[in-house]
Phi, psi and omega in degrees: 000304160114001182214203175299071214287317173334289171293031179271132179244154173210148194029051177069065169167134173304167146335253173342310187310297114028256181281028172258338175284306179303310168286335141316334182301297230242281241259153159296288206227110166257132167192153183260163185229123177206154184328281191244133157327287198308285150001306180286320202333317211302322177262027158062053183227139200268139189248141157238126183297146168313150137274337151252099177285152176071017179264325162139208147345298169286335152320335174269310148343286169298333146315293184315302201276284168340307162275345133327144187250321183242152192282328174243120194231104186296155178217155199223146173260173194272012175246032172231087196270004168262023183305163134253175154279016180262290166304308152306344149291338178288305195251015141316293165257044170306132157272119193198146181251026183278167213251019171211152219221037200238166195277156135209142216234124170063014162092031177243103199282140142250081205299344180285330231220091179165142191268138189238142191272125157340313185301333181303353185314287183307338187278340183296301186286004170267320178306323217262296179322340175231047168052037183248123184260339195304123170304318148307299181295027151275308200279012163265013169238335188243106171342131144208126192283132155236118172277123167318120193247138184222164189276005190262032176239158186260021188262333222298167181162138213272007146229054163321287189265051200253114176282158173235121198229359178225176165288336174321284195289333161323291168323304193296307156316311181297344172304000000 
């Protein structure tokens, strides 16, 4: 992308903005976990440094579920500016007792968009010990429901979960 995908603005308000209102809405204790701090100050929202920097995705995970508070933490990436509080209610409250939570849409899991359990720590951190970062492979160790997102629900809209991941898709959004 080549800049802060967070700070990408879309219908006058960043990313990061966006869904930190939307997860306030729903959440106890909302904060975000990132490289630099400084960057955020602007929403009045509190940032926790990675605690292991430069692992990718699952570093952010495992920052999150570390700096949780609660046994259970949606955790969400900053490149989904179509979340909802329709959808993060949905698969909060999915009924399931695995200890992970995630959507999946078009047979495509988002492992970004999903409630993760505290417990889930240790098995994050054998991974990270044995230098395997992909966030997918935890879920051959850890219980995970993936919920089906289909167009027969009625909050659906078909890029609730459409990550932006180039400037193409910024541009395309932006149309």
């Amino acid at each position: 992308m080549g800049e802060d995908k967070a700070l990408l603005v879309y219908n006058g308000k960043t990313f990061i903005q966006s869904i930190g209102e939307i997860l306030a809405q729903l959440c106890t204790d909302v904060f975000i976990v990132a490289e630099k701090k400084k960057e955020y100050e602007f929403l009045h929202i509190p940032v926790e440094e990675d605690v292991i920097k430069n692992i990718g995705p699952l570093g952010g995970i495992h920052s999150a579920l570390t700096y949780a508070t609660t046994e259970f933490c949606f955790i969400v990436s900053c490149d989904v500016p179509f979340i909802t509080k329709e959808l993060i209610g949905y698969i909060c409250n999915f009924p399931s007792s695995s200890a992970i939570r995630i959507p999946a849409f078009n047979a495509r899991f988002h492992p970004l968009c999903g409630v993760y359990a505290k417990k889930c720590l240790p098995v994050i951190e054998e991974q990270i010990k044995q230098n395997n970062y992909r966030v997918q492979n935890i879920f051959h160790h850890i219980p995970t429901a993936i919920i089906p997102i289909t167009n027969a629900l009625p909050f659906f809209t078909p890029q609730l979960l459409q990550n932006i991941n180039s400037k193409t898709d910024y541009k395309e959004i932006l149309k």
